[in-house]
One Martini backbone bead per residue (centre of mass of N, CA, C, O) as a GRO file, in nm:
protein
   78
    1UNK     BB    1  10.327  11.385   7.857
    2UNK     BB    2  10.396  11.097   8.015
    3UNK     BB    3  10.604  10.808   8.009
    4UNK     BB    4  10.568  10.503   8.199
    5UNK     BB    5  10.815  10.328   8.323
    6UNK     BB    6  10.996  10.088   8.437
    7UNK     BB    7  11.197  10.021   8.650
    8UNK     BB    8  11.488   9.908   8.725
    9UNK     BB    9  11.588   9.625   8.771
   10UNK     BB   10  11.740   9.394   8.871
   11UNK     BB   11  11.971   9.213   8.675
   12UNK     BB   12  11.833   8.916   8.727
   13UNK     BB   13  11.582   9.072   8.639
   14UNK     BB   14  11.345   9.024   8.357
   15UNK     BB   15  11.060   9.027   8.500
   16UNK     BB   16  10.739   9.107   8.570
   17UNK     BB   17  10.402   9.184   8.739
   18UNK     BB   18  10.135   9.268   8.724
   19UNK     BB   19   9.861   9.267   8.996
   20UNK     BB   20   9.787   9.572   9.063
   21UNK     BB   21   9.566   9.849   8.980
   22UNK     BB   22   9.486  10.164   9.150
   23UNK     BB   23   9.447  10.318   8.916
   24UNK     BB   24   9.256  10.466   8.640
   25UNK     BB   25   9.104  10.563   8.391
   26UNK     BB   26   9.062  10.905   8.463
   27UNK     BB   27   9.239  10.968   8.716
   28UNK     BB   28   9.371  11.117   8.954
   29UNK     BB   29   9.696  11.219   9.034
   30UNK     BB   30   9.999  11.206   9.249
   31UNK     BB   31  10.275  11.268   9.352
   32UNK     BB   32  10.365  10.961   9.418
   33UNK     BB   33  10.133  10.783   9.449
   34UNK     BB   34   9.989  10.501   9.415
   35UNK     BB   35   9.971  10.287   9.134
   36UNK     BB   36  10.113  10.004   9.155
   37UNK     BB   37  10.177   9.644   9.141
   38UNK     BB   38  10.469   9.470   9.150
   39UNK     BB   39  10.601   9.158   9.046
   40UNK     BB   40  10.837   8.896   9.150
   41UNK     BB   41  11.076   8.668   9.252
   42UNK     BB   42  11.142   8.857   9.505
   43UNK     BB   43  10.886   9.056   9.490
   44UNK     BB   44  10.711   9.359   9.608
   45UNK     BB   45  10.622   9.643   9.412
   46UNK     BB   46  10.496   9.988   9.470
   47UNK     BB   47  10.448  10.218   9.246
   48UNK     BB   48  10.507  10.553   9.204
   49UNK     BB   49  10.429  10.851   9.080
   50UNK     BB   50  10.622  11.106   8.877
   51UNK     BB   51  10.349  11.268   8.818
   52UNK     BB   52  10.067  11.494   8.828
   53UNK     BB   53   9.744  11.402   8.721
   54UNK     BB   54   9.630  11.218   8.433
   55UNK     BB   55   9.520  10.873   8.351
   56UNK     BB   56   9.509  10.820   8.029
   57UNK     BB   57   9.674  10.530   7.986
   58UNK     BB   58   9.724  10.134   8.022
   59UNK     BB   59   9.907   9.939   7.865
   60UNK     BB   60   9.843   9.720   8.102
   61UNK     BB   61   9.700   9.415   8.260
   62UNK     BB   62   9.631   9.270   8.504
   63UNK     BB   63   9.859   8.970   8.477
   64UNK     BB   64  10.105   9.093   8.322
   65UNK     BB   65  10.415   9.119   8.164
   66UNK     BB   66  10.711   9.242   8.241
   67UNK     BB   67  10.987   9.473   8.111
   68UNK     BB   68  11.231   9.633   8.093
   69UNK     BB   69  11.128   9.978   8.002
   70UNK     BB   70  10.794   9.954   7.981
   71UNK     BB   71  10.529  10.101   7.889
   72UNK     BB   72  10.251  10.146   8.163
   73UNK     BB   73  10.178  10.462   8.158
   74UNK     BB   74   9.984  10.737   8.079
   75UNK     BB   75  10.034  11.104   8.172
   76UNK     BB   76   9.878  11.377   8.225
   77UNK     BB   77   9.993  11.637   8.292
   78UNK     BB   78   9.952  11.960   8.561
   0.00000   0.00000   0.00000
């Protein structure tokens, strides 16, 4: 079980915001593969999958608030 963090953002971003959930629970991912994307304030960011599985759990629902380091996705490796 891999828990996938927020990557760090720019020292001046504080938080960000999840827009949109691309694959949900229960979903197959490839690594790379697009998993969801977040706004800041200065830019939108597609984050992609760091490892190969399913999508375990989501711990956070689109339109939610985030913080450098928060755990925002459980992915069961393959």
């Amino acid at each position: 079980m891999l828990k996938v963090k927020i990557p760090m953002l720019h020292p001046q971003v504080k938080e960000a915001k999840i827009v949109e959930w691309l694959k949900n629970t229960g979903d197959n991912i490839e690594k790379d593969e697009p998993l969801l994307i977040i706004e800041t304030d200065k830019t939108t960011i597609e984050l992609d999958s760091p490892t190969s599985g399913i999508v375990d759990k989501i711990l956070f629902i689109a339109g939610s608030d985030i913080t450098n380091n928060d755990i925002l996705v459980i992915i069961n490796e393959n």
